[in-house]
N, C-alpha and C positions, 0 to 999 in steps of 0.2 A: 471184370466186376467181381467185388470179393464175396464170396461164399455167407449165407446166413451164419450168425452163431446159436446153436444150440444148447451152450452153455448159461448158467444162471445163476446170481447168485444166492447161497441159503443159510441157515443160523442155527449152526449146533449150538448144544447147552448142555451141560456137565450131569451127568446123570448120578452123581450121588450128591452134591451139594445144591444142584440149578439153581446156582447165581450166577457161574462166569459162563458167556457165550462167545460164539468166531464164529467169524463169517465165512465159507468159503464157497469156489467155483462148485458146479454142480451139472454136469451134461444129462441132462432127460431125456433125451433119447433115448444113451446107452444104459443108465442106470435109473434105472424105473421106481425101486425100492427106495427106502429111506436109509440115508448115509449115517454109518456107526463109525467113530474114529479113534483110537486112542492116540491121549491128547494129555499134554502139559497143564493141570489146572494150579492156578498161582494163588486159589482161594484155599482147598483143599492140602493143596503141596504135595500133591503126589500125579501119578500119571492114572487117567480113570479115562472110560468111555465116553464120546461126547455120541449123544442121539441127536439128530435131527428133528428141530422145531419149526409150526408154524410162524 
């Protein structure tokens, strides 16, 4: 029987422009915090931080 996943998915958003957002995987278990990522934004054109939105 296959194992639960604990993974989810969640919706970064560009933290100097928040208009472009990604979706990505997200394990809650292990990572309890809010996910920060630096990230390709195609509105801005440059690489900026993306924060974690509801």
């Amino acid at each position: 029987m296959a194992k639960k996943d604990d993974r989810s998915y969640v919706t970064i958003k560009c933290s100097e422009c928040k208009k472009f957002t990604y979706t990505t995987p997200k394990n809650k278990k292990n990572t309890t915090e809010k996910l920060e990522i630096k990230k390709a934004c195609p509105v801005c054109g440059k690489h900026t931080v993306f924060k974690e939105s509801k």
